[in-house]
N, C-alpha and C positions, 0 to 999 in steps of 0.2 A: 544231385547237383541243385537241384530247384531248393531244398530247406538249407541248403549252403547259402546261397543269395538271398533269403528272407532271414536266415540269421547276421548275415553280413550288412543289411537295410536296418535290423532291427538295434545294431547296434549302433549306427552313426544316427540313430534315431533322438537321446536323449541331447548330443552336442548341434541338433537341427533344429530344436526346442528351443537349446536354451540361446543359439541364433538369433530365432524368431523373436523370445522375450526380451534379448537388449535391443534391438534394433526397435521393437514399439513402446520401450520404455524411453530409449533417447528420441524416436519422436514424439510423443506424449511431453517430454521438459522441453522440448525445444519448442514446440505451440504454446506450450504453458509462459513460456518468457516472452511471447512476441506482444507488443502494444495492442492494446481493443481499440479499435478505430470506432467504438460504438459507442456515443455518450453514455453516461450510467448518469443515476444521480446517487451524492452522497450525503450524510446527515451529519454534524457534529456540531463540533466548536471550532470556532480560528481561534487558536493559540498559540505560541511560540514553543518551538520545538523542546525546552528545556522543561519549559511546565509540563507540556502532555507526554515528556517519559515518563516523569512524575504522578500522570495521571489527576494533577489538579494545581490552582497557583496558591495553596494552603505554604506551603514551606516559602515560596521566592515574594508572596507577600510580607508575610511574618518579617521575614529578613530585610529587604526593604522597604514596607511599609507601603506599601502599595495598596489600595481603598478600594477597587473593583478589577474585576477582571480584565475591563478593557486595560486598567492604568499598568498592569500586570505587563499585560501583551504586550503594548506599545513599548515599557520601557527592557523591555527585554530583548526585543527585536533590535531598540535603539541602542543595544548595548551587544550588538552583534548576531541575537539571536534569527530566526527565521518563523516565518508565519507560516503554519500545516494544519492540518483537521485531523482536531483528536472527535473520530466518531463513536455513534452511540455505543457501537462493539468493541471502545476501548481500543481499538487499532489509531497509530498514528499514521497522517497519508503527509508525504511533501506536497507541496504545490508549486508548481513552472512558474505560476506569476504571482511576484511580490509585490503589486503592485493593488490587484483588486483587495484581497483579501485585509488590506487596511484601514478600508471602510467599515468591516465588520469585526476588526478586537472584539475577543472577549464575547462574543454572540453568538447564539444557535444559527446555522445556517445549513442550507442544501445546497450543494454543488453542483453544478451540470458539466460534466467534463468526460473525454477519454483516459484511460488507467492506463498505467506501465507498471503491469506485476513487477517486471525485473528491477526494478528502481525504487515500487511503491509510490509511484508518483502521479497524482492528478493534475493532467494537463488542462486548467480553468478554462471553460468555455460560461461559466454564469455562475453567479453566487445570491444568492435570495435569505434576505431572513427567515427566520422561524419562530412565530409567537410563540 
């Protein structure tokens, strides 16, 4: 009777596993999506979201004629787009507030703010240039 009962454990054994494996795989995504309440800082550019899919204002210059990056930004924000930071890593971030990030069109900047993986979004708590 006893190698009855260790065969009988040994078989509910791999459905106890594989248990264990989703249950700390869906906690793992579910901290993964929760907002960092911890400033981070980040590095890039303020540009409008249409340029930095594009990864530069090479094409929305071209087409209209737009002279520098900032004139870039501004008229494409002014034309519905939104101001984000395309950083050094080529990642686009949104940003909560559309209001700092106006002062620096078109400029290298560091951001001081907390992240929402789940949205991609920097919530602006300071924006500084970058020689």
């Amino acid at each position: 009777m006893p190698q009855r009962r260790i065969l009988f454990h040994m078989e509910k054994f791999p459905f106890l596993m594989a248990t264990i494996l989703l249950v700390a795989i869906i906690s793992f995504r579910a901290v993964g999506q929760q907002p960092n309440n911890t400033p981070m800082s980040f590095t890039g550019e303020i540009m409008d979201n249409e340029c930095a899919a594009q990864g530069s204002h090479n094409a929305m210059s071209q087409k209209e004629g737009f002279k520098s990056a900032k004139d870039c930004t501004v008229g494409c924000v002014k034309a519905g787009g939104q101001f984000v930071l395309y950083a050094l890593n080529k990642t686009t971030y949104q940003l909560d507030d559309q209001e700092k990030p106006s002062d620096y069109a078109g400029q290298k900047v560091t951001i001081i703010g907390t992240y929402d993986g789940a949205t991609k979004t920097i919530h602006v708590q300071s924006i500084q240039s970058v020689p």
